[in-house]
N, C-alpha and C positions, 0 to 999 in steps of 0.2 A: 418651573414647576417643582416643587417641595414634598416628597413623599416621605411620611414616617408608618415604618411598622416595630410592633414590638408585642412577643406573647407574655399578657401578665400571669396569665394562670389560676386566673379566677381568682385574682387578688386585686384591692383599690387601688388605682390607678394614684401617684402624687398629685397632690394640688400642684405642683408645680409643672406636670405635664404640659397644665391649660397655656401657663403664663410662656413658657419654652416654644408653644407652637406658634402663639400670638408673637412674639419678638423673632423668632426665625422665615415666618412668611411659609409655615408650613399649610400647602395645600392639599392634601391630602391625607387622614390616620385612618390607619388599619389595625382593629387590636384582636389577635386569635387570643382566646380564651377571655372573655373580658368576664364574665359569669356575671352572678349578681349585681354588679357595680357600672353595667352598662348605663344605668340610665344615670345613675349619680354622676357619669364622664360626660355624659351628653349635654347633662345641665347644666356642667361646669365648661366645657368648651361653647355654649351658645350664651354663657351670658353674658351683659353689656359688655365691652371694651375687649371681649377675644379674639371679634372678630368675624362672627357669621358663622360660625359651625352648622350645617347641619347633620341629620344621622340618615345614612342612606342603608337599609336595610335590604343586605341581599336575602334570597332564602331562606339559606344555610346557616343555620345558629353559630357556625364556626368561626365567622370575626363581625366585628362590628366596627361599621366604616363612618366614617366622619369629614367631611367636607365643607368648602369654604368656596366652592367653583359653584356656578351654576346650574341646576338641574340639568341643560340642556346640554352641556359641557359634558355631562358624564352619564354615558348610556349603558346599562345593564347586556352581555353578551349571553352569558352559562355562567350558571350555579351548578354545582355539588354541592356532594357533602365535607369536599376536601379540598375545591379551589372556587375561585372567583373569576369572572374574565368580565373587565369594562374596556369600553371605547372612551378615550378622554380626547377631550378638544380643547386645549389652550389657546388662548387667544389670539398669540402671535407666529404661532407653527402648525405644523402638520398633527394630525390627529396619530396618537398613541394607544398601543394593546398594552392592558393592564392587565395580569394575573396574579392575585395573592393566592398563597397556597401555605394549606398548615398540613404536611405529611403522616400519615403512620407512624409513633415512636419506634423505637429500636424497641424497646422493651415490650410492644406489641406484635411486631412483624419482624418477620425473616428478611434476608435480603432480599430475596427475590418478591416477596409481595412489594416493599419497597419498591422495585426497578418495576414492577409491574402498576404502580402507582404512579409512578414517573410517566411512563410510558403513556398511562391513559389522559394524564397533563398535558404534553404535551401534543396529542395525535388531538385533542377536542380545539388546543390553540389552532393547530397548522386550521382545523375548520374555519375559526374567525379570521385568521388572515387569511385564508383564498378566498373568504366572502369580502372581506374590505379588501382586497387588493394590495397589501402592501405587509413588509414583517418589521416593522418599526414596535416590535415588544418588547417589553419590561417584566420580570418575573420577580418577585418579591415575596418570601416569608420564612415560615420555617420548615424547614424541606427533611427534618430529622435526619438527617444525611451528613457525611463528610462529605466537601468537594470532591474527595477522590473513591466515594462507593459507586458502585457499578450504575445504579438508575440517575447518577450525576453524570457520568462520565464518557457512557455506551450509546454509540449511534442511533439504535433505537429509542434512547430513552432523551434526558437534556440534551447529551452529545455537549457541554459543556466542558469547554478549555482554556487550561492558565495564562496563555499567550492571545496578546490581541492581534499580532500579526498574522496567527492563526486562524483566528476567527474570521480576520478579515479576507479568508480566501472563497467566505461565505458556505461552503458546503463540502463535503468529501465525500466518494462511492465506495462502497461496500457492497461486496456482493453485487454489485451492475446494479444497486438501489441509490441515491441521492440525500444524506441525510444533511443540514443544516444547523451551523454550527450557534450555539451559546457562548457569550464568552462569559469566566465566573470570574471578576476580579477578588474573592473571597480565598482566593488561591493564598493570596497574599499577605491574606490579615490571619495566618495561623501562626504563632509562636510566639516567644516573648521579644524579639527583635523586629516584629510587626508592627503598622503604624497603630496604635492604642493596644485595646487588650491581645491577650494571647488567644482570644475566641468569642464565641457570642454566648456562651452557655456552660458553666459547668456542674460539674457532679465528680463525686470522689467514688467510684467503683470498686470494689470489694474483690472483683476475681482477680485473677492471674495477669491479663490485660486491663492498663489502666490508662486513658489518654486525659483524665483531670479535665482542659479543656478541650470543648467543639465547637466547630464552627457548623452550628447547623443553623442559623437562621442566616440568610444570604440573598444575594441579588444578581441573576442572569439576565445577559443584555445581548440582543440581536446583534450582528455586526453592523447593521442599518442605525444603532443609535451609539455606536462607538467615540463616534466624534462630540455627543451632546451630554454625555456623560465622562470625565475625566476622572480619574484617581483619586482626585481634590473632595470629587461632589461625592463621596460614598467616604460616612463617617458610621462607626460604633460608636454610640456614644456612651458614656461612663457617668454622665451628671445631667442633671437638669440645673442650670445656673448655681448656686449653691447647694441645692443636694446631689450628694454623691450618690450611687449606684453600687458603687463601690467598698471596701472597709477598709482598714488600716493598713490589709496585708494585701492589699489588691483581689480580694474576691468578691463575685459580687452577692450582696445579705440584704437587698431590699427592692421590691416588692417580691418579683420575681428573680427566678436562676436564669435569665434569658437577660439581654440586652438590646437596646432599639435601636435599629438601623435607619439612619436617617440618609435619602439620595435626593440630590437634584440635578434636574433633567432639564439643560441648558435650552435657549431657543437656537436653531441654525446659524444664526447670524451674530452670536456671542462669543 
């Protein structure tokens, strides 16, 4: 199973989105900001030869999601105004916790509304897995965060870490509390000796601190789907078949300042 997110920002999607999804066997898009151009994307992933798109509308004006799976396949958990949670049922595995989440900018909130955002993330997940019985989650978007700000990184909050040997000890106490670990392999994709860009997002900042790129749109994975997700299946992507994303000098100048994250979620038995 084939998940792509990417925040355009209230900008037209490429035509070449449609043709990229249909040739990669992406099951799954998620776009936070799509604004205006939502339906214009809808119409172009559902017509002949894409593939069966259709547009599954949560609540939340906050992304608009696009699917190729079954109604039946994909159950609506919670909606906000800042995250998504589905039940997905592919057809040759175990059922999967989906969360898209498009966070607080930096430029809106402080840190600690951040980690207080975080926090209410994932405290409504841990709801959906003790009702389905199992933490085989996925979390996917743009979390306005660095991997290493406090509501990424703090027990209470992702509790997300760079190591999957880590992760995979499933949990650490605090305080005589139990919290369960995230692992974020986005750890990995910061700098320019990282696999593709140096980030998922940038901006050129004016003050005193300047970090050019961020890696704030990103992907945390339960220790439960460590083995169905390798290194390999989680790409930034830079192009859509011939169009770049990218300019001359490697920054990216089209649609959006953000880049789409595309992962796949192996079957057990692959």
């Amino acid at each position: 199973m084939r998940i792509l997110f990417w925040n355009l920002q209230k900008k037209d999607a490429p035509s070449e989105l449609s043709a990229f999804c249909q040739a990669q066997e992406v099951d799954i898009i998620v776009i936070a900001e799509a604004g205006p151009y939502a339906g214009a994307l809808g119409e172009s992933l559902s017509a002949p030869g894409v593939g069966g798109y259709l547009r599954i509308s949560p609540t939340t004006k906050r992304f608009e999601v696009f699917s190729r799976l079954r109604f039946s396949q994909v159950r609506a958990k919670h909606d906000s105004s800042r995250f998504s949670i589905w039940q997905i049922k592919p057809v040759l595995s175990d059922d999967v916790i989906f969360m898209a989440v498009h966070l607080p900018s930096k430029i809106n909130a402080e840190d600690l509304d951040q980690h207080t955002n975080a926090r209410l993330c994932v405290t409504e997940l841990q709801h959906v897995e003790r009702e389905l019985g199992h933490r085989r989650s996925i979390v996917l978007g743009d979390f306005n965060m660095h991997p290493f700000d406090d509501g990424m990184v703090a027990a209470d909050a992702f509790h997300a870490v760079m190591d999957r040997q880590i992760a995979s000890k499933l949990y650490r106490t605090v305080n005589g509390q139990q919290y369960y670990y995230f692992y974020n392999p986005m750890w990995s994709r910061m700098g320019d000796q990282s696999k593709g860009p140096p980030g998922t997002h940038s901006y050129r900042e004016s003050g005193v601190k300047a970090f050019f790129w961020h890696t704030f749109d990103q992907i945390l994975l339960r220790p439960e789907l460590l083995g169905r997700v390798p290194e390999k299946n989680i790409q930034v992507l830079t192009s859509f078949g011939e169009l770049s994303l990218l300019n001359k000098k490697g920054k990216i100048f089209k649609p959006s300042d953000h880049l789409p994250i595309l992962v796949e979620l192996s079957s057990p038995l692959s």
